[in-house]
N, C-alpha and C positions, 0 to 999 in steps of 0.2 A: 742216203743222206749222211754227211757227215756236219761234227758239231769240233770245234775247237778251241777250248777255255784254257785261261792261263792255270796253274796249279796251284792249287790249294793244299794245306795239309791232309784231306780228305781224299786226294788224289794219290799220296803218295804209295798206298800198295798197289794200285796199279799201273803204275811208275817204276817201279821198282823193277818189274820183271826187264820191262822193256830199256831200262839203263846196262843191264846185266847184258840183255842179249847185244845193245850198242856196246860196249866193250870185249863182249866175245868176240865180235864181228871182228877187232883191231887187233883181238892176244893181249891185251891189259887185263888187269886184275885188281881196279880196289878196292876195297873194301865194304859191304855194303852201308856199315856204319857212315865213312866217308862219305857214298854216293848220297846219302841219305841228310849228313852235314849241310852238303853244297846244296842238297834242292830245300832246306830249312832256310841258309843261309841268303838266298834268291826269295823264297815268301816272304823273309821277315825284312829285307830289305829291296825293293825293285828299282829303285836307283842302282844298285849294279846290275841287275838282270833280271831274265824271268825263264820259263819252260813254258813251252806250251803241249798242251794233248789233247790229240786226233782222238774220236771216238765214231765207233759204226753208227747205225740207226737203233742195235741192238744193245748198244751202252758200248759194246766190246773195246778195249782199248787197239786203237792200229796204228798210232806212231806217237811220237814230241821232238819237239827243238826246244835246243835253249841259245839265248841270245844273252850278250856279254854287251854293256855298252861302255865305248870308251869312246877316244877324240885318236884323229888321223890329222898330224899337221901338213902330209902331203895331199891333204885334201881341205884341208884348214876348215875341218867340221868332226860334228860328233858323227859316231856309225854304230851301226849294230853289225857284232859278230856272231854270228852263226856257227856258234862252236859244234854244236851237235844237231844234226838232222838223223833219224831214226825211224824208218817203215817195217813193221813185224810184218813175218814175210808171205805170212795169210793174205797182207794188205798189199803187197807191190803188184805197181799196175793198176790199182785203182784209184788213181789221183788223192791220194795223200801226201804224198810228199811234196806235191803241186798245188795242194792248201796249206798245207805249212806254209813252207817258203812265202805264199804269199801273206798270208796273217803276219809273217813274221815282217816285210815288206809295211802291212800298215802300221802293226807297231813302231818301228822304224818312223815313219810316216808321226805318228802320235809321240811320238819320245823327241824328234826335232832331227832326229840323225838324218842324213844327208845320204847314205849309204849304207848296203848290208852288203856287207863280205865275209867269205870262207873259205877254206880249205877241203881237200878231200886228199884223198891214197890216190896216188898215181896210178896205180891197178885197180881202181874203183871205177871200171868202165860204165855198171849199171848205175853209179849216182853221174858220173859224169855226161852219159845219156842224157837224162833230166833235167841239168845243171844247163846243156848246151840247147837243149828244145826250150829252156823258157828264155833264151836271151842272153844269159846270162854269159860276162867278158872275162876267158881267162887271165889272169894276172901272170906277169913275166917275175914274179919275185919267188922266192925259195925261202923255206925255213927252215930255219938253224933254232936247238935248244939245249940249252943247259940244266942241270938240275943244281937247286939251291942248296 
């Protein structure tokens, strides 16, 4: 049985490991003060976003997303971004990542957005596995990013 709640400040030392380990995953590094910023900055305000967290039957934490809402005006709707999806690796394979995505889906769904989209690592064969079993339509576009 899995349970999946958006996060609360109560959540966030268990949160925490598993932000760590999604950015090991990538070779990013920031800082956990920061990490800790932006999941304050998402509770205290859900009009930009929120996180969500996987839990076993045994409480144990086994993944979170977070979703970014903006507006697409080549879709001339709001969407949810799916910046981060994240299964600790105790969990993969056992359909967590496959409740995510979907909770994140009705939130979507509840928030008015139109769409949930995201990105992955082009050598991310094991989420694009996942990514391509639930449906889900590769996009033809590339990203480009600047630092401010």
């Amino acid at each position: 049985m899995l349970t999946i709640t958006v996060v609360g400040e109560s959540d966030l030392p268990d949160l925490a490991p598993m932000l760590r380990g999604y950015c090991d995953f990538y070779e990013v590094d920031p800082s956990d003060e920061k990490l800790a910023a932006m999941c304050r900055a998402l509770i205290a305000d859900p009009r930009e976003g929120l996180q969500l967290l996987a839990r076993d039957a045994a409480g144990t934490p086994t993944g979170f997303a977070t979703i970014f809402w903006t507006w697409q005006t080549l879709y001339a709707a709001r969407v949810g971004v799916l910046n981060d999806l994240y299964v600790a690796p105790q969990a993969r394979g056992s359909g967590t990542g496959r409740a995510l995505i979907a909770r994140c889906l009705q939130h979507c769904h509840d928030h008015g957005a139109e769409k949930l989209v995201w990105e992955t690592a082009p050598d991310n064969a094991t989420a694009q596995r996942l990514y391509d079993g639930i449906g889900a339509e590769k996009s033809t576009w590339l990203s480009y990013e600047l630092d401010a």
